[in-house]
C-alpha positions in Angstrom: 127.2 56.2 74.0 125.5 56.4 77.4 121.7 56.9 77.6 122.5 60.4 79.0 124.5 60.7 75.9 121.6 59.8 73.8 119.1 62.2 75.7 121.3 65.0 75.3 121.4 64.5 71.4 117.4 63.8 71.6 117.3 67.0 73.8 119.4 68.8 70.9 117.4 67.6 68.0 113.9 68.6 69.8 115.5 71.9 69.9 116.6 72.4 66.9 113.1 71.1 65.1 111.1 73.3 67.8 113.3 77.1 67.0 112.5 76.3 63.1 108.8 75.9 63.8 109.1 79.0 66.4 109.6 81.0 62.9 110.8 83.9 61.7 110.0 85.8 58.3 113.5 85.7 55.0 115.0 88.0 52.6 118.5 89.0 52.4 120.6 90.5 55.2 123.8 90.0 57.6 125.1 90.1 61.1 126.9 93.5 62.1 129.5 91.1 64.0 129.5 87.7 65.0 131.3 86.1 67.9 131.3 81.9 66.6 132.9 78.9 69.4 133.2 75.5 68.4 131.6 73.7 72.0 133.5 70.3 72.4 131.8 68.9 75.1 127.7 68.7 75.3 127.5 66.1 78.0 126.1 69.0 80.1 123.3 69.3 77.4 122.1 72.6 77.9 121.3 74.7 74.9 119.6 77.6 74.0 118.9 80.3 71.4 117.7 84.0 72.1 117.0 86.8 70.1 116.3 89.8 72.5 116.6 93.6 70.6 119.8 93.6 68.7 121.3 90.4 70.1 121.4 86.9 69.2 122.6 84.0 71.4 122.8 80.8 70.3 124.4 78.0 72.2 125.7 74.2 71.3 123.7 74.3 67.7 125.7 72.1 64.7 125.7 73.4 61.5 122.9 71.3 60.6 120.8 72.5 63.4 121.6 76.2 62.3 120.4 75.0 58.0 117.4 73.5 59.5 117.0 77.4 60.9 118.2 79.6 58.3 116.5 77.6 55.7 113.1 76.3 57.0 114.1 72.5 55.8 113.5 69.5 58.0 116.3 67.4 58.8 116.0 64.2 56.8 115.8 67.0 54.0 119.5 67.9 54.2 122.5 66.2 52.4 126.0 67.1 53.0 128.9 65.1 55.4 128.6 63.6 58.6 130.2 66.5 60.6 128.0 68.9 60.2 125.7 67.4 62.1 128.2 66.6 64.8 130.3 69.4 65.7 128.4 72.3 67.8 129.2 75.9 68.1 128.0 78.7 70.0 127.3 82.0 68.7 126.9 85.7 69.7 125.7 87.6 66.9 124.4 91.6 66.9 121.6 92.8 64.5 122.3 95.6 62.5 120.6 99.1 63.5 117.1 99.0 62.0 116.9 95.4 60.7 114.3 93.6 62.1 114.7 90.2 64.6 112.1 88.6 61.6 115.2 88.2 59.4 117.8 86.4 61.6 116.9 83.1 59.2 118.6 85.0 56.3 121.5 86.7 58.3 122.3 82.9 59.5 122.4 82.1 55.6 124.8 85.3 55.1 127.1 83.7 58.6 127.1 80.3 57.1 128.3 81.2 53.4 131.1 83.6 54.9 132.2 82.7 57.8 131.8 78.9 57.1 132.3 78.8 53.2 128.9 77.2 53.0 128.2 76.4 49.4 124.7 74.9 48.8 121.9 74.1 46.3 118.5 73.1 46.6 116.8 69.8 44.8 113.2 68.8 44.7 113.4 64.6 45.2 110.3 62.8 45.7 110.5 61.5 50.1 109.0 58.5 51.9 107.1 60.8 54.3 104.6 60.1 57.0 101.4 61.8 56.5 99.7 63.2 60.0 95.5 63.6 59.2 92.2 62.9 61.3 90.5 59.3 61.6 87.1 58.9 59.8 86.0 59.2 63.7 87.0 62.8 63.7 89.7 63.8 65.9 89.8 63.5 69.9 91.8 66.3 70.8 92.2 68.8 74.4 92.7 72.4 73.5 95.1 74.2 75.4 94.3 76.7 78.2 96.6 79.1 78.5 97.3 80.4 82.1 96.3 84.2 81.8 99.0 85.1 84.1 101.9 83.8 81.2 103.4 87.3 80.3 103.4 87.8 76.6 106.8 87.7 75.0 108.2 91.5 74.2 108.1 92.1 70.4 111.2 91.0 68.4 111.7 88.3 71.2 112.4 84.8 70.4 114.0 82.8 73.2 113.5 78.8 73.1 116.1 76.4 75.9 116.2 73.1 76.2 117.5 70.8 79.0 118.3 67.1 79.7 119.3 64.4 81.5 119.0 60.9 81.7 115.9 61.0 83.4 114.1 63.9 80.9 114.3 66.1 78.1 112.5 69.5 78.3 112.4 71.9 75.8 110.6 75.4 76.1 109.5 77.6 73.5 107.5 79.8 75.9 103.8 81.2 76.0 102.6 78.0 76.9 104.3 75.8 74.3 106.1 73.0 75.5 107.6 69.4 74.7 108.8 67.0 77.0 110.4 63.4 76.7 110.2 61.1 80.0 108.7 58.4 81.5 108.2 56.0 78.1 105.9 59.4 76.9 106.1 62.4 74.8 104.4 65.4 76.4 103.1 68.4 74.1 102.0 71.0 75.1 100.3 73.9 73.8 101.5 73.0 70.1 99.6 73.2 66.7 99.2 70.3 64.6 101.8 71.6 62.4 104.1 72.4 64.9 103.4 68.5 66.4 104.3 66.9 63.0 107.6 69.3 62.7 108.6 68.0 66.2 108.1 64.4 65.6 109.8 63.7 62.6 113.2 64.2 64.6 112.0 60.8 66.2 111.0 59.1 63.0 112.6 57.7 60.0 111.1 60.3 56.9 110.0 64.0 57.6 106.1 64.4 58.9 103.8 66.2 56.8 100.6 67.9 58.9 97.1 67.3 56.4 94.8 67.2 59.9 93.7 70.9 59.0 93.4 71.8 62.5 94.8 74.8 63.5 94.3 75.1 67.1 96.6 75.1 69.9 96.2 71.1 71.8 97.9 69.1 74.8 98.5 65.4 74.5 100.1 63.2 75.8 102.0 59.7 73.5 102.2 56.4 75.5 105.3 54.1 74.1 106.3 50.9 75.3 110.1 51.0 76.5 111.2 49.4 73.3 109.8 52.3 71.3 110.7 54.8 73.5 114.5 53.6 73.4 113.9 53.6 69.5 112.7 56.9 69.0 115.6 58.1 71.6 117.9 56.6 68.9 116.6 58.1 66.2 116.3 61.5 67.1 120.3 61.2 67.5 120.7 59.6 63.8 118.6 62.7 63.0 120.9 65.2 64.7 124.1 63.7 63.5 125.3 61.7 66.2 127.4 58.9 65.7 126.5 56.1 67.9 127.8 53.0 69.0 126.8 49.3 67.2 124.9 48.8 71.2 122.9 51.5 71.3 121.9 50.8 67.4 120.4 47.8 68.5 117.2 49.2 70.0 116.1 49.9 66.6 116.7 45.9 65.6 112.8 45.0 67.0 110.8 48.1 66.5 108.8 49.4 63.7 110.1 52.4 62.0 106.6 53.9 62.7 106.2 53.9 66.6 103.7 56.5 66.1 100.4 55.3 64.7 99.2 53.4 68.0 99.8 56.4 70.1 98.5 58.8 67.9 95.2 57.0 67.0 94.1 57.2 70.8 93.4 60.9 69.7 91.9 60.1 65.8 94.6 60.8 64.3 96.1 59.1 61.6 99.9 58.2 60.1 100.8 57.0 56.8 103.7 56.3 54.9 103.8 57.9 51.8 106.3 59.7 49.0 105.6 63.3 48.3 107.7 66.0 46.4 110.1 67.9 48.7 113.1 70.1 48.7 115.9 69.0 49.4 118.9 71.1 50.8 122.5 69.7 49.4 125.6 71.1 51.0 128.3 70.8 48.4 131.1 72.3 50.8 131.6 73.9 53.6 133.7 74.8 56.5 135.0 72.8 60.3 136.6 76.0 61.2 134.9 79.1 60.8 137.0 82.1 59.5 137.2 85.7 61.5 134.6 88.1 61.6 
């Protein structure tokens, strides 16, 4: 896989993580129509999802990406085969009259048990998770300033892209919230502590659990050395579903699984491995090819 390759899948999983955190409210309801393309080629890696008035747009998301959505699960919490973290569709979906935008999460359950055939269950395992808290020190942390000309999103409106390329990966969640991946760093913007531990446990081995109690919005900036940055690149696309090459595995050969601690301590927080209760999403079957509308 080339390291463009690897960005794009880093670029996808970022995404993925960032429109689950973005969040959205569930009960029970379903897509008027729905328009579903499997996308065979992502080397452009450009992806996207928007939910403006009564139309959804979601482009290059795998079946995984779109459970880690409709379910509000991290990634390392789903079990099912290999592909559905691998093959990508893209999706043009209309909201029925009078259902509100807050309840796309459940209308993408609804699309992916009958258009897809998904049949799952949910488990509650005990995890190795990373735990993300404050130093005895307290923490050392710059709150965001938003730019007062930023427009405020219309109501109903959820629209989060991501782009990349071998030299970055930017993904954009709007209102000031940002994440980028360039330069051996990972660049947050504007994020909650919650919303920061949600985003890196696609570049981890276990999900990442937020216990700072902070709730403010903060801008920080990780230093990695090149080995953990080519790591983390890795991981993130085990985390998305990627199948990589025995080469490219081997930047994970030298590194800690936790590349995160040094960085993070600069700014009194903490990272520990732990095990904690979690549920666990288990996709017993499911379909490549999606049926009509």
């Amino acid at each position: 896989m080339t390291r463009t390759a690897v960005l794009g899948a880093a670029c996808i999983a970022l995404f993925s993580t960032a429109l689950a955190t973005t969040v959205f409210a569930q009960t029970r309801a379903a897509f008027e129509v729905a328009s579903i393309r499997q996308v065979d080629d992502i080397s452009t890696v450009r992806i996207g999802f928007q939910a403006t008035g009564s139309q959804v747009r979601i482009a290059g998301m795998s079946i995984k990406d779109l459970l880690v959505v409709a379910y509000t699960v991290r990634p390392q919490q789903i079990e099912g085969p290999d592909w559905i973290g691998q093959l990508r569709f893209s999706i043009t979906a209309t909201i029925p009259d009078g259902v509100p935008g807050s309840k796309v999460p459940e209308m993408l359950q609804s699309l992916l048990a009958d258009r897809f055939q998904l049949k799952q269950h949910r488990e509650t395992k005990d995890l190795p998770v990373y735990v993300l808290g404050v130093s005895k020190n307290g923490a050392k942390l710059t709150e965001s300033v938003k730019d007062p000309n930023t427009p405020a999103a219309p109501p109903n409106t959820v629209t989060v892209t991501a782009a990349g390329s071998a030299a970055r990966t930017d993904v954009d969640l709007g209102n000031g919230r940002s994440f980028g991946l360039a330069d051996n760093q990972m660049q947050i913007r504007g994020m909650t502590p919650r919303d920061i531990a949600e985003t890196l446990t696609r570049f981890v081995d276990r999900p990442v659990i937020d216990q700072t109690g902070l709730s403010k919005t903060y801008d920080l900036t990780l230093d990695l050395t090149t080995e953990e940055f080519n790591a983390i690149r890795v991981r993130s696309a085990l985390n998305a579903g990627v199948q990589l090459p025995p080469q490219a595995m081997r930047a994970l050969d030298n590194v800690s699984p936790d590349t995160m601690s040094g960085p993070l301590s600069k700014f009194g927080l903490t990272f520990e491995a732990k095990k904690a209760p979690l549920d666990v999403l288990v996709v017993e079957s499911a379909s490549k090819t999606p049926t009509e509308n």
